[in-house]
N, C-alpha and C positions, 0 to 999 in steps of 0.2 A: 504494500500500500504506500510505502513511503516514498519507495522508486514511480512508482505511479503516477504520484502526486507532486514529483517534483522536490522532495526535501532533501536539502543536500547532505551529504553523511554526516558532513562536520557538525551538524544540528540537529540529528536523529536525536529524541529522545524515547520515553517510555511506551506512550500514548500518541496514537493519533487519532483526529477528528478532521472531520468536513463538517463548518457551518456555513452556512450562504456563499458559496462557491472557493471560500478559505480554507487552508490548511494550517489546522490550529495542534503544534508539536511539542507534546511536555507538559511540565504544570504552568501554563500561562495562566494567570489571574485572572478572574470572569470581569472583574473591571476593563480590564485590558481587550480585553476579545469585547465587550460592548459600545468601546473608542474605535475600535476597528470597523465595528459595523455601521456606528455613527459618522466615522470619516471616509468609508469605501476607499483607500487606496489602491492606487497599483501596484498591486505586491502580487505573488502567491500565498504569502502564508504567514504566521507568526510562529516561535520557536521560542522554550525556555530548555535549551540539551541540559543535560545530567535530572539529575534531583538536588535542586539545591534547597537547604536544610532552610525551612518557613516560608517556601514557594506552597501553592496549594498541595493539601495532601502530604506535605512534606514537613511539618509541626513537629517538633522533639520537644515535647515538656522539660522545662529548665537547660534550655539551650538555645541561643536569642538566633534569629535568621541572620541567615549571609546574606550581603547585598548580589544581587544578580540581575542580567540582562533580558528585555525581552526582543529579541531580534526579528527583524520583517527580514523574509526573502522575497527575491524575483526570480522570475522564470529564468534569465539570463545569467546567474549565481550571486549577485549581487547582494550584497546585505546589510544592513545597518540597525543601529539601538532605537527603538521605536518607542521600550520606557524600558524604567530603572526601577528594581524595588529593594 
């Protein structure tokens, strides 16, 4: 699915998703996926690779989160920080 869709390896993460014709990879934060919706770029997709620790789903009790990126790709490989958390 990943290949399919376009995700470049260096951003595979755990999960993938298709919402509204986006590729949503890893724990991206539902806020972020509903900027995405609200601003429709030209992207293919959004990406948070790994698990980083206080991304969604990724909480460890008494262990504060890592900051981490959440990266837009393009069809072309292109990619840039789209938000920070």
């Amino acid at each position: 699915m990943k290949q399919r869709h376009g995700v470049p390896p260096t951003l595979a993460g755990c999960h993938t998703a298709l919402v509204e014709g986006y590729v949503i990879e890893g724990h991206v934060p539902a806020d972020v996926i509903e900027r995405l919706l609200r601003e429709r770029p030209q992207i293919v997709g959004l990406a948070v690779p790994g698990m980083p620790v206080g991304s969604p789903g990724m909480e460890v009790p008494g262990r504060p989160a890592v900051p981490y990126d959440v990266i837009a790709f393009e069809a072309n490989g292109k990619t840039r920080v789209f938000a920070t958390r």
